[in-house]
C-alpha atoms as an extended CHARMM CRD file, in Angstrom:
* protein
*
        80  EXT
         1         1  UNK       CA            128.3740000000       93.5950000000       23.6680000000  PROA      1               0.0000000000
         2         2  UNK       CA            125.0720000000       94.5430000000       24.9670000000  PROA      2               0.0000000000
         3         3  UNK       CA            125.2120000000       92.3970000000       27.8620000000  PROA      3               0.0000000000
         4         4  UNK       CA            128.8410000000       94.4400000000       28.9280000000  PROA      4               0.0000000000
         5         5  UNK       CA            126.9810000000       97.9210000000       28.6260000000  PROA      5               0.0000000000
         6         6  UNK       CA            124.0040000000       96.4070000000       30.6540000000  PROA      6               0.0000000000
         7         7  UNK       CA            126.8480000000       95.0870000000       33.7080000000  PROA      7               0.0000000000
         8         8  UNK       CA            128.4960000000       98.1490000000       33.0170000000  PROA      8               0.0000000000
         9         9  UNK       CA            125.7270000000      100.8350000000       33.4580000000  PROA      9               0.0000000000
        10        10  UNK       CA            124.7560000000       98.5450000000       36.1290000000  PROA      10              0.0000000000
        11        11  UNK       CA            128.1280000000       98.9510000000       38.2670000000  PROA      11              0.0000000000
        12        12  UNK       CA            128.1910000000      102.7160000000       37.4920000000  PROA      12              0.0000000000
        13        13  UNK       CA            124.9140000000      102.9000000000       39.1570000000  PROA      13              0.0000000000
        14        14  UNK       CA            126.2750000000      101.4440000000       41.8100000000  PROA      14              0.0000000000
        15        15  UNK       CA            129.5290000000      103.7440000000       42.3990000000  PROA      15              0.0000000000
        16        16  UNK       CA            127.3340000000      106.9050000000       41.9070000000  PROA      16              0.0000000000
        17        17  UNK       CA            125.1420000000      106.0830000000       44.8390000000  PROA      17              0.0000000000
        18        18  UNK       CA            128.1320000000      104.9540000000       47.1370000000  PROA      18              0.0000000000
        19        19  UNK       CA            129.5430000000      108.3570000000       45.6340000000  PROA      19              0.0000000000
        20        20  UNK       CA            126.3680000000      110.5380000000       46.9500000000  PROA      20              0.0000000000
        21        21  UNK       CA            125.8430000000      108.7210000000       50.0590000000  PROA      21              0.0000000000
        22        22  UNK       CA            129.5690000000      109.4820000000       50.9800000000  PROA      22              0.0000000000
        23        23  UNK       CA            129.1330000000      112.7070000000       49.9570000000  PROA      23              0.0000000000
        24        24  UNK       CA            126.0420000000      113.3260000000       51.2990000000  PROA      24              0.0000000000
        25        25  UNK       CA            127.0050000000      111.5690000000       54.8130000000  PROA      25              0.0000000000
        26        26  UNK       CA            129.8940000000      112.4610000000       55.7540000000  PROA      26              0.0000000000
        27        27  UNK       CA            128.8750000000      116.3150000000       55.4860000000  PROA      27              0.0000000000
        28        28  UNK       CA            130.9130000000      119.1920000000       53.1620000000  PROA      28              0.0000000000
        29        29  UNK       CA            133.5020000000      119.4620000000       55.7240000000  PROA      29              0.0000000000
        30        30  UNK       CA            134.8600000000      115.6720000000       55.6930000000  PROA      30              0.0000000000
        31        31  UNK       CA            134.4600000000      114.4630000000       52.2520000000  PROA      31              0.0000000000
        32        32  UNK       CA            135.0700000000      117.1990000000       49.7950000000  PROA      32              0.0000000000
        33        33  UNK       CA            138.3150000000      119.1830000000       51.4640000000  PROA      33              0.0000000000
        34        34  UNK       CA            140.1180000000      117.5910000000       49.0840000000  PROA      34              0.0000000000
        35        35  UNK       CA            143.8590000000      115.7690000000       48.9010000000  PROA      35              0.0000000000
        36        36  UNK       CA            146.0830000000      118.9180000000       48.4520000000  PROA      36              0.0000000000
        37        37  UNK       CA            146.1770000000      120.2440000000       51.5150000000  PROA      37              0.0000000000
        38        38  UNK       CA            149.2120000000      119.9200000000       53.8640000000  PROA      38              0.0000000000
        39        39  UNK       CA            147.2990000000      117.9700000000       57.4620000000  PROA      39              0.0000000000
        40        40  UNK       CA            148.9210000000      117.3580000000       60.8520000000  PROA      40              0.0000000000
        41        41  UNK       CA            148.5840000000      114.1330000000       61.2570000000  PROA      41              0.0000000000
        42        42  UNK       CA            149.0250000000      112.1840000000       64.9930000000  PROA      42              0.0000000000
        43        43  UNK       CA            151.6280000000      109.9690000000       65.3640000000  PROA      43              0.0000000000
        44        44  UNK       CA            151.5900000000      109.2550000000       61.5550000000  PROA      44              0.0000000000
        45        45  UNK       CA            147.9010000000      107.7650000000       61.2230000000  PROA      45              0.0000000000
        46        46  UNK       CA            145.6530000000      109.2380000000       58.8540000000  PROA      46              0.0000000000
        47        47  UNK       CA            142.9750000000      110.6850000000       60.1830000000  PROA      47              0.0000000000
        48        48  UNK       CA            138.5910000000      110.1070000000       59.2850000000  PROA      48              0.0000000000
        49        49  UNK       CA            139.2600000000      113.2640000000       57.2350000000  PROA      49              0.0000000000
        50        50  UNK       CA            141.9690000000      111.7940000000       55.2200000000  PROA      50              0.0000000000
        51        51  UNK       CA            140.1470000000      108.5310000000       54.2280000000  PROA      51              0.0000000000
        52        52  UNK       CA            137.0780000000      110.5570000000       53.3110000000  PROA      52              0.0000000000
        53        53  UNK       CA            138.7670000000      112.3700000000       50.9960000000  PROA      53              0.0000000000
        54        54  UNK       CA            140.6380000000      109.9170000000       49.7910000000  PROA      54              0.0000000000
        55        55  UNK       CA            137.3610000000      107.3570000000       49.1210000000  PROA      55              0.0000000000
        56        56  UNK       CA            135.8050000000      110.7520000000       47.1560000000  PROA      56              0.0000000000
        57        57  UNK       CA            138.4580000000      111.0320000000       45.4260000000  PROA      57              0.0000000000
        58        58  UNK       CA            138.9600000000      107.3790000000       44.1810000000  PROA      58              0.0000000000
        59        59  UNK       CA            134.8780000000      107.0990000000       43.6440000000  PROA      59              0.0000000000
        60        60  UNK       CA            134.6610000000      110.3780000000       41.8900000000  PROA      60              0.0000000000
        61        61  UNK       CA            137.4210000000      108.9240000000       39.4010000000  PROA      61              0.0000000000
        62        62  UNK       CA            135.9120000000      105.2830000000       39.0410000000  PROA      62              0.0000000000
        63        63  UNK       CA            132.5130000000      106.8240000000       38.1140000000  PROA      63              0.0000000000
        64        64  UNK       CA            134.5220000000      109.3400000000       35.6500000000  PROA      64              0.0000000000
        65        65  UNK       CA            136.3500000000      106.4280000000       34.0070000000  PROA      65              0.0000000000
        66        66  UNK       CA            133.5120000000      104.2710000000       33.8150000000  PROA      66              0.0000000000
        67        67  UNK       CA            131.1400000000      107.0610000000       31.9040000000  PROA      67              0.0000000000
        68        68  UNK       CA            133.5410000000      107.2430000000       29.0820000000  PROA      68              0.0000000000
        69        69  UNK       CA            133.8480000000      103.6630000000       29.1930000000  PROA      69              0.0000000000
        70        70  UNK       CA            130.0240000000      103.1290000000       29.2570000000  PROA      70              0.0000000000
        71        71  UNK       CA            130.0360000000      105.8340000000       25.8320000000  PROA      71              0.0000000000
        72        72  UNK       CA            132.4860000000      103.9300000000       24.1880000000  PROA      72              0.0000000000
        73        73  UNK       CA            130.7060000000      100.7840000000       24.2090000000  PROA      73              0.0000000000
        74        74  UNK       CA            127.6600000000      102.5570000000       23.9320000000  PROA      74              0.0000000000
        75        75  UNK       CA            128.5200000000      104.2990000000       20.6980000000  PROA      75              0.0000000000
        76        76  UNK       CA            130.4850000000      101.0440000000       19.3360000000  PROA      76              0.0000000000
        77        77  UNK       CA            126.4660000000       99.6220000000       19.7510000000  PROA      77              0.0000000000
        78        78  UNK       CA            124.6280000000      102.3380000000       17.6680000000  PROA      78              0.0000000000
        79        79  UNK       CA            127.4130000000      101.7370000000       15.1110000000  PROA      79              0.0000000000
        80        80  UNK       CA            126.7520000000       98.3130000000       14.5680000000  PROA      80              0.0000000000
């Protein structure tokens, strides 16, 4: 069990920085206008914006999903 929170914390390490470096990169404008918005798009093709703000989106919800799974296992280890 201790050797899955170690890989674990190790892999959420890992999305946070790819999280902050797109974040941080790419600039306010491209990564955090977030998926609601109606775009033009040409032709059909997404555009850089799109994909930017669809990669924050899906690493903002990885590193979510992996904190509560990182406390889960974490707390199942101070139980023992």
């Amino acid at each position: 069990m201790n050797t899955l929170y170690n890989v674990l914390i190790g892999f959420a390490i890992l999305v946070a920085v790819l999280f902050s470096l797109l974040v941080l990169i790419t600039g306010k404008g491209d990564a955090m206008s977030g998926g609601g918005s109606v775009r033009t798009t040409f032709k059909g093709k997404a555009s850089f914006d799109d994909y930017m703000s669809r990669a924050t989106l899906i690493t903002g919800i990885s590193f979510l999903a992996l904190m509560l799974l990182i406390d889960a296992v974490g707390n199942r280890l101070i139980n023992k």
